[in-house]
NUROVEX-496105 format. One line per 8 residues: number of its first residue (from 1); their letters; for each residue x, y, z of C-alpha. Coordinates in steps of 0.02 Angstrom, whole numbers. Example, Ala and Ser with C-alpha at 12.3 -4.5 7.8 and 13.67 -1.06 7.14 Angstrom:
<sites>
1> as> 615:-225:390 | 684:-53:357
</sites>
This chain:
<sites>
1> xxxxxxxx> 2805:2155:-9695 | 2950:2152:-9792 | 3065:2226:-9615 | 2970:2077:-9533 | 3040:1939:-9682 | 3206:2016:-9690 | 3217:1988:-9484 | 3156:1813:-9477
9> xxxxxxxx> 3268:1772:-9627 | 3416:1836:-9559 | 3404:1750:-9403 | 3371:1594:-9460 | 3528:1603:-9593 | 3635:1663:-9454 | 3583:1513:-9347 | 3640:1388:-9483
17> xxxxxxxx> 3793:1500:-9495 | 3834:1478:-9316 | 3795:1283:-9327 | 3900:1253:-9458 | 4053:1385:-9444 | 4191:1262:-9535 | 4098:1168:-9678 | 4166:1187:-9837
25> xxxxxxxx> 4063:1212:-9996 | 4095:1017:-10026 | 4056:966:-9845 | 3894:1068:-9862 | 3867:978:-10039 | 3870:812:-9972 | 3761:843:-9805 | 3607:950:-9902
33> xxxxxxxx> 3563:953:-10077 | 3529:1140:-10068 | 3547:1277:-9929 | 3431:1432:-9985 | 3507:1519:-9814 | 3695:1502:-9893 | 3623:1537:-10079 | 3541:1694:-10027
41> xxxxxxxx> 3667:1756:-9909 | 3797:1739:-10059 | 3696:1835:-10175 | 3654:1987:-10065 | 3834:2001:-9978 | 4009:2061:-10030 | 4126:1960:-10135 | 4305:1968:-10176
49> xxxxxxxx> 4253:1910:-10378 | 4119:1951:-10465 | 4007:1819:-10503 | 3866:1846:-10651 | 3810:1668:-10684 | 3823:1471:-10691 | 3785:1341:-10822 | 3749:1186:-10761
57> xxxxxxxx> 3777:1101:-10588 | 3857:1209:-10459 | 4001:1075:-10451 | 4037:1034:-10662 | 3947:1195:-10719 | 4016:1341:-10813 | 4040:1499:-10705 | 4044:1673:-10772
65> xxxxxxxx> 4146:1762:-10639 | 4237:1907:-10652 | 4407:1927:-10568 | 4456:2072:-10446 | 4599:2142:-10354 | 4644:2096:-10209 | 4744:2231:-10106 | 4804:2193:-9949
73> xxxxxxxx> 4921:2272:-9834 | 5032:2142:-9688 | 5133:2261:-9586 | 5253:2098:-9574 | 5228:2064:-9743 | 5200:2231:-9840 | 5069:2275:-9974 | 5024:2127:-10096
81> xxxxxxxx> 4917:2139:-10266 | 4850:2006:-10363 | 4723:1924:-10423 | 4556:1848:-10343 | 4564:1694:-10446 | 4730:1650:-10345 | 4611:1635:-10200 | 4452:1541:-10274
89> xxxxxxxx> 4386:1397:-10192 | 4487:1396:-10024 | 4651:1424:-10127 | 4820:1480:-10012 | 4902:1645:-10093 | 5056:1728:-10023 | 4985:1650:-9861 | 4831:1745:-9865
97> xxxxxxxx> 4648:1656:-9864 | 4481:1674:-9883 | 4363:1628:-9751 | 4157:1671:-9756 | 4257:1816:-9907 | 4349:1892:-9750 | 4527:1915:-9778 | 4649:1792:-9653
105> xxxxxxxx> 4805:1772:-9659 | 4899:1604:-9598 | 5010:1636:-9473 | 4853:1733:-9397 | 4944:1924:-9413 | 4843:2082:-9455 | 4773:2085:-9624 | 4701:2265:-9705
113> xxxxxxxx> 4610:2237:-9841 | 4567:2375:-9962 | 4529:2270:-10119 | 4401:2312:-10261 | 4279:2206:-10180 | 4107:2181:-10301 | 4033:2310:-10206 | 4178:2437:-10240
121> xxxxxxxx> 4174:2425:-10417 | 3980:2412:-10436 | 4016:2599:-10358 | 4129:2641:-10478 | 3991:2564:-10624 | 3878:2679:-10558 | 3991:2821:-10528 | 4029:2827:-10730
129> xxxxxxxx> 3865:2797:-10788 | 3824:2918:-10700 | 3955:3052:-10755 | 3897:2984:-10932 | 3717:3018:-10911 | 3727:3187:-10862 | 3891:3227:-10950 | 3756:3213:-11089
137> xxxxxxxx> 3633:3287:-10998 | 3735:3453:-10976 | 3804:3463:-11159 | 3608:3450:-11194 | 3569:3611:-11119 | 3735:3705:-11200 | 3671:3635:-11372 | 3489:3666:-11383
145> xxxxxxxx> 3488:3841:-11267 | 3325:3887:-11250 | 3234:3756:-11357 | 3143:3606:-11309 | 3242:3467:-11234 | 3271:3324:-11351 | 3331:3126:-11322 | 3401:3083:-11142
153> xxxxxxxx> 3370:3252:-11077 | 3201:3261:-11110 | 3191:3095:-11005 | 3279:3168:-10855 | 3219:3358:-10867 | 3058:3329:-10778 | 3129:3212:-10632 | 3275:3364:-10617
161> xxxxxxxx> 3132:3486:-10594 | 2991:3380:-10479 | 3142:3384:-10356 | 3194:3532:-10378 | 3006:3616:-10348 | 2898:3487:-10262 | 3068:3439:-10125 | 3193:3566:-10120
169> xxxxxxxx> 3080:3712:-10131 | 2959:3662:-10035 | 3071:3561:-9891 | 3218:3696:-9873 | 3154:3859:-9955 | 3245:4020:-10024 | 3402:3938:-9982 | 3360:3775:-10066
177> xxxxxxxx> 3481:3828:-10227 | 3651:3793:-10123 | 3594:3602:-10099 | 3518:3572:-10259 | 3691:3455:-10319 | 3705:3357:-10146 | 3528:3307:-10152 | 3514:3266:-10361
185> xxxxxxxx> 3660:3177:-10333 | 3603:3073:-10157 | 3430:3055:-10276 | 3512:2999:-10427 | 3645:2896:-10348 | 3516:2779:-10250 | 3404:2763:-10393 | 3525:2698:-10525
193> xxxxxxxx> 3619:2583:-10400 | 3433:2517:-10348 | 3428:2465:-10523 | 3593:2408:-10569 | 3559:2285:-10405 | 3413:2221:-10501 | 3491:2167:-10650 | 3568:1985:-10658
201> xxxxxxxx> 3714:1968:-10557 | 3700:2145:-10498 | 3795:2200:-10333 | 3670:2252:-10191 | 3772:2390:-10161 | 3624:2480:-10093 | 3561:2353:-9977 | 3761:2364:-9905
209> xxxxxxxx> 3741:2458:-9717 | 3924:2544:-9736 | 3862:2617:-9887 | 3677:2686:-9821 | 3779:2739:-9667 | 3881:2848:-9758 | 3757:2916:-9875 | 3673:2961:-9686
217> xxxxxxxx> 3843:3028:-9605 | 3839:3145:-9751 | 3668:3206:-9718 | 3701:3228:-9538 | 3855:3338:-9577 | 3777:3444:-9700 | 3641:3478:-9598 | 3716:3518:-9435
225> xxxxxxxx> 3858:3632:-9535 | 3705:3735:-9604 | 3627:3749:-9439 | 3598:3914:-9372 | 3557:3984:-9192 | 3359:3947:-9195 | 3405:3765:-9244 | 3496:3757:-9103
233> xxxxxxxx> 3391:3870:-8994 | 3250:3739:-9016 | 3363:3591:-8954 | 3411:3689:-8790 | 3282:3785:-8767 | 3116:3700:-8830 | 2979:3856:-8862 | 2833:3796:-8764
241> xxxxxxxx> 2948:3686:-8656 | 2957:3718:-8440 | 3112:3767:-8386 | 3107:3616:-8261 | 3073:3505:-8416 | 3220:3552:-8528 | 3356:3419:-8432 | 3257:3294:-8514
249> xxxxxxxx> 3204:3383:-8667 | 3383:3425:-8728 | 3447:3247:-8714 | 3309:3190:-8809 | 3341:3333:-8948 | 3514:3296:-8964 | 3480:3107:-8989 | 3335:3148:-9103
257> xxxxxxxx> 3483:3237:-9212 | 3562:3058:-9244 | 3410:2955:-9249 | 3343:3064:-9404 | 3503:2984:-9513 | 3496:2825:-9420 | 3321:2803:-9472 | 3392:2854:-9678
265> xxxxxxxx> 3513:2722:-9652 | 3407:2580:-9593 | 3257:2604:-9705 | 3362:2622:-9878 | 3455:2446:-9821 | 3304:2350:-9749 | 3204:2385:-9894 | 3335:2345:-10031
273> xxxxxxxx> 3399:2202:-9968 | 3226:2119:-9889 | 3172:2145:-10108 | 3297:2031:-10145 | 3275:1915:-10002 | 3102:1891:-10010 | 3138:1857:-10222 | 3265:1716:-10192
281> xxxxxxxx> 3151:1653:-10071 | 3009:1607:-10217 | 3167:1543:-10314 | 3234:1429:-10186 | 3059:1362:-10165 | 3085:1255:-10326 | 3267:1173:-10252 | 3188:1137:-10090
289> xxxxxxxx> 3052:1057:-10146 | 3121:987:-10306 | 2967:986:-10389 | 2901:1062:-10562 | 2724:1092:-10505 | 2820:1220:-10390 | 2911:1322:-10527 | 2769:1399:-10615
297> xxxxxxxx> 2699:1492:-10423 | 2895:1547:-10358 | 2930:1598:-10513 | 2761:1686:-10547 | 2787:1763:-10355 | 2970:1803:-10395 | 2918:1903:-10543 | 2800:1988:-10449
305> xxxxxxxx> 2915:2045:-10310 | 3076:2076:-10442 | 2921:2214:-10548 | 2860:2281:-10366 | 3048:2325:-10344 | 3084:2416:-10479 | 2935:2552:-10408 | 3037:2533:-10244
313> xxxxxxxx> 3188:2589:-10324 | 3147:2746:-10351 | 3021:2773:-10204 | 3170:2740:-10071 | 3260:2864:-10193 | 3131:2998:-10169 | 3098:2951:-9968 | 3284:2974:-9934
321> xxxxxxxx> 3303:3124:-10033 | 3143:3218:-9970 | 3199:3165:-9769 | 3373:3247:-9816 | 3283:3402:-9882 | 3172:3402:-9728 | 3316:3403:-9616 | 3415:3522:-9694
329> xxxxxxxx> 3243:3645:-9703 | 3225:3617:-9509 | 3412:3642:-9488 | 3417:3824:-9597 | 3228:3880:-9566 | 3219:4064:-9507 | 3080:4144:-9432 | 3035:4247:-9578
337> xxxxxxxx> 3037:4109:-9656 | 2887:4023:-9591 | 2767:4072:-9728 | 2883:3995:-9860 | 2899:3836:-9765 | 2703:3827:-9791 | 2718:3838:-9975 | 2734:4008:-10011
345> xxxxxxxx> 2889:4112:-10113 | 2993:4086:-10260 | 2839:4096:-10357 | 2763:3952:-10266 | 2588:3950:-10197 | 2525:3965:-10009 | 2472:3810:-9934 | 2282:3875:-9873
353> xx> 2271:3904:-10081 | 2257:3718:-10103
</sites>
């Protein structure tokens, strides 16, 4: 349902987009009271300033927006650094421009941009919490030795463990040990920024497609670097398979090897970002319709969505991270290793003893 939302919505904001490509924020002001297509699209995209919140009207209201660098590199020009208040509300700056918060320049010559967009330094947020967190978590375990764990590391001790037994173990087996850090880290990484996108003025960094790709690309790599022969065995020569069948079965392996991170990548970002659609959706109800008998049900619905997203945080955190155990398992599997893969070893117990 929430795929379905995010599709329609989409196409019917890039249709206004494509109606409109040259309207200014006053132009658009003047024609329409309020554009929930524009509104949304802001909130949920990349921005070249950070904005947290307004007071008032959109036009005399108080803004709390938070300044970033702009870094951008003209081979004609050079490298230029400033501010992105020099470029705020259609603003000319060394003859660069923003346009839909890509960055032009005038005389229409090549433009790299590698500023700290809102999305860049919501990475970097998270990146430091998250060397805080378990910076503390870590100093926990050299304090306390063999005791009980106490404070913030009694919070995440049992999440550390579930994936470390009920995902790693299970997914990858004896091996699991040597990808314990890539998939904590993948697991704690989309959780947190799930969050932080939550909060007010929060960056959807994990509802941004270049991010989920990468977090996919790295998936792929690690799993086809700890491939061995019977991975590969099975993609060219399918056990059970016809040797007249495998010109079509080993096509259809090798593109099942990047579908598998494809898929990662498209479910983390359609989820995320249909959340906060369908949530500004409710909330633009009450502009459209200018009416207070509206408020109480879009907000009551937003509500709703905003506390079903907070369990979705941490679900997509766990899908993704099991998927990229399951891989990796398929990828380093052995044959011995069959009875393992069924839940036995390491302590663990078989699968017919359930």
């Amino acid at each position: 349902m929430k795929r379905l939302l995010l599709a329609l919505f989409c196409f019917l904001s890039f249709s206004v987009y494509a109606n409109e490509p040259t309207a200014t924020t006053a132009e658009a002001t003047d024609k329409e009271a309020f554009s929930p297509g524009e509104m949304i699209l802001h909130h949920i995209g990349d921005s070249h300033e950070w904005h947290f919140a307004t007071l008032g009207n959109e036009e005399h209201g108080t803004h709390f927006t938070l300044p970033l660098p702009v870094i951008a590199y003209r081979p004609a020009h050079g490298l230029s650094v400033f501010s992105s208040s020099q470029l705020a509300e259609g603003k000319v700056y060394n003859g660069m421009k923003l346009e839909h918060e890509h960055l032009v320049s005038e005389d229409g010559s090549k433009v790299y941009d590698f500023s700290i967009t809102k999305n860049v330094a919501s990475l970097l947020l998270s990146a430091a919490l998250l060397l805080i967190v378990f910076s503390a978590v870590a100093r926990g375990y050299v304090k306390r030795g063999s005791g009980a764990p106490k404070g913030i590391q009694s919070f995440f001790e049992p999440i550390i463990v579930f994936i470390r037994d009920e995902v790693a173990k299970k997914s990858i087996g004896p091996k699991y040990e040597r990808y314990m850090p890539y998939l904590l880290t993948v697991f704690f990484f989309i959780w947190f920024n799930n969050l932080l996108g939550l909060m007010p003025g929060g960056a959807n960094l994990t509802g941004n497609i270049a991010v989920t790709l990468t977090l996919a690309v790295l998936t792929l790599l690690i799993t086809l670097f700890s491939s061995n022969k019977n991975y590969w065995h099975h993609i060219f020569a399918t056990p059970g398979v016809p040797k007249a069948l495998l010109p079509i079965m080993i096509p259809v392996e090798l593109i099942g090897i990047v579908v598998k991170p494809f898929s990662l990548m498209v479910r983390l970002f359609a989820n995320i970002t249909a959340g906060h659609i369908v949530t500004l959706s409710f909330i633009s109800l009450i502009f459209i319709f200018q009416s207070i008998y509206v408020s109480p049900v879009s907000v009551a619905f937003g509500l709703f969505i905003n506390v079903l997203e907070l369990m979705v945080a941490i679900l997509q955190a766990y899908i993704f991270t099991l998927l990229t155990a399951m891989y990796i398992g398929g990828a380093v599997e052995e044959h011995h290793d069959a009875d393992y893969q069924m839940g036995g070893g390491d302590g663990a117990e078989p699968a017919h003893a359930h």
